[in-house]
C-alpha positions in Angstrom: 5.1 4.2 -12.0 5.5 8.2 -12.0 8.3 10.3 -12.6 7.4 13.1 -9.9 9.6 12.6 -7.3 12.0 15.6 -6.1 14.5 13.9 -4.3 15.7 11.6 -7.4 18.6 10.0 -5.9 15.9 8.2 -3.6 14.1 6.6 -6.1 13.3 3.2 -6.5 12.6 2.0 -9.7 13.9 -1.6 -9.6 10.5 -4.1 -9.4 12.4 -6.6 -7.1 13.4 -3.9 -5.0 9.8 -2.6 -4.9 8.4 -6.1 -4.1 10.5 -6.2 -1.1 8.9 -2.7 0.2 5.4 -4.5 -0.5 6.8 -7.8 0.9 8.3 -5.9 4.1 5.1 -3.6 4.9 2.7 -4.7 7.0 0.1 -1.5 6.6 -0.8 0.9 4.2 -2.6 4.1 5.1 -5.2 5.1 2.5 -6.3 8.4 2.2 -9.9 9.1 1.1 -11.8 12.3 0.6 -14.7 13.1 2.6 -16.7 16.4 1.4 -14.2 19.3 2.1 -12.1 17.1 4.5 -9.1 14.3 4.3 -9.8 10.7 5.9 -6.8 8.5 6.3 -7.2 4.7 7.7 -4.5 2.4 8.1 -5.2 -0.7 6.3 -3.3 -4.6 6.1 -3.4 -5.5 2.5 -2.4 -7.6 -0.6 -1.3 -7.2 -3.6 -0.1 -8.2 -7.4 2.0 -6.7 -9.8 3.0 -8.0 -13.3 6.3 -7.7 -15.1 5.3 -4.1 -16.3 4.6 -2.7 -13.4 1.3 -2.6 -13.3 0.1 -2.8 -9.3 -3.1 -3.8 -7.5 -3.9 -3.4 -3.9 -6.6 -5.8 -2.0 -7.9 -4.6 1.5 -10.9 -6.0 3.1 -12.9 -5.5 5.7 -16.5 -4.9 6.5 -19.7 -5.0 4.7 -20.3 -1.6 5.6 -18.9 1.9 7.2 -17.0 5.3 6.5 -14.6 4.0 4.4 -16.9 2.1 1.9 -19.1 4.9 2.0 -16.5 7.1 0.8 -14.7 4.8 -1.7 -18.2 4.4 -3.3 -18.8 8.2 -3.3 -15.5 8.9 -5.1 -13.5 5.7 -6.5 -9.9 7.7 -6.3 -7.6 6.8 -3.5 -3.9 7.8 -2.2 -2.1 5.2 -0.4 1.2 5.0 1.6 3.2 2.3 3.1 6.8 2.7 4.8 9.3 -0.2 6.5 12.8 -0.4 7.2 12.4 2.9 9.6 15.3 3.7 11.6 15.8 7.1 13.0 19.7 8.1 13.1 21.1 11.0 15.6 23.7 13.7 13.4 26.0 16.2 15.3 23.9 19.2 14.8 19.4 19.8 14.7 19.5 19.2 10.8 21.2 15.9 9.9 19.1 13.9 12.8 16.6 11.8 10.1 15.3 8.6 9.4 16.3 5.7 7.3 13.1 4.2 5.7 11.8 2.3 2.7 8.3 4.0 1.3 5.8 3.4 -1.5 2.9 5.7 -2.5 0.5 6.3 -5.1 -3.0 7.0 -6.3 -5.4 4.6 -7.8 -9.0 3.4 -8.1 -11.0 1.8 -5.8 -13.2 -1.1 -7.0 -15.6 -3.6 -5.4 -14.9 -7.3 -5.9 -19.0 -8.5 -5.9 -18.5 -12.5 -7.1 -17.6 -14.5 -4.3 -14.5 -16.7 -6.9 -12.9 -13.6 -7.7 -12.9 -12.6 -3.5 -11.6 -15.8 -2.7 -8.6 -15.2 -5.0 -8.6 -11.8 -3.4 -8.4 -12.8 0.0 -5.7 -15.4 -0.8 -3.5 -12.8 -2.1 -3.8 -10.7 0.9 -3.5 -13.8 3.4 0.1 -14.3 1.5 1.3 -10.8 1.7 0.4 -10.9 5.5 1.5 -14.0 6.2 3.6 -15.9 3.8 1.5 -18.4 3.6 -1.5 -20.3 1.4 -5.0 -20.3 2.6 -8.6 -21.2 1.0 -11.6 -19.6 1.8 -15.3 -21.2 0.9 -18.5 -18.7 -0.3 -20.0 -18.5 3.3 -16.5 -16.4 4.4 -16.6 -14.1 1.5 -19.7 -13.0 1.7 -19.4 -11.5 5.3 -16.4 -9.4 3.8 -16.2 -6.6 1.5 -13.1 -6.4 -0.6 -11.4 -3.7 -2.6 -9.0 -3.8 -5.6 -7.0 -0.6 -6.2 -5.3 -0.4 -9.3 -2.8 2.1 -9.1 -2.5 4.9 -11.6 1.0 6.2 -10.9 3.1 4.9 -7.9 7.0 5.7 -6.4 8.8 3.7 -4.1 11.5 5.5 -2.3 14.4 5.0 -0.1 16.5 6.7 2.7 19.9 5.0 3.7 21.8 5.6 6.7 24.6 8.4 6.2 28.0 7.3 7.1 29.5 8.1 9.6 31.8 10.4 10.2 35.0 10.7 11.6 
């Protein structure tokens, strides 16, 4: 986790609480870097994270394209997922908003190459996505690429509805 966020009194630093943001979101965008330019691609994904903290991502898709390209290029990746997102109307311009849940980070892209390890891969991601258990043989893995991003730093974040006033 990171320390680096300026509105404090957001911050989410309880795990459980930050499982449900992972639980809840269905799509994370990751941002890539391509030569001078930014490239951001919403993504489903998966994901682990231990008792200390520690988070990886899993996204898959296809054996080949802009993204891979990129990822392989230059392994460091930003990612960004928000839920929960509720916009609220205020009595003047400035305190109209949104209520939201967020979580973002960077991290490291890496290739998952032996078909045992993408199975366990794509199982995680099947249960974010889904709830549920699946099993997946050689002959679907290797028609997928997968990624594992293990974050560096991370913060999860959250915007409650004001009250109301009276």
């Amino acid at each position: 986790m990171s320390n680096g966020m300026t509105r404090r009194e957001r911050e989410i630093t309880d795990r459980g609480e930050i499982r449900e943001i992972l639980d809840r979101c269905m799509i994370l965008h990751l941002g890539l870097v391509d030569g001078d330019e930014a490239y951001v691609v919403p993504m489903n994904y998966g994901y682990t994270m231990d008792e200390d903290g520690n988070l990886s991502l899993y996204l898959h898709g296809a054996t080949q394209g802009r993204k891979l390209d990129l990822m392989r290029q230059n392994p460091k990746v930003f990612f960004e997922m928000e839920c929960d997102v509720t916009p609220f109307e205020g009595d003047v311009a400035c305190r109209y908003g949104t209520a939201y849940k967020s979580l973002m980070g960077r991290g490291r892209a890496v290739f998952i190459e032996d078909p045992a390890e993408k199975m366990k891969c794509l199982s995680l991601f099947m249960k974010t996505q889904t709830g549920k258990d699946f099993e997946f043989n050689e002959k679907l893995v290797k028609v997928v690429s997968i990624i594992r991003i293990d974050a560096v730093e991370y913060t999860a974040k959250k915007r409650n509805m004001p009250k109301a006033r009276d």
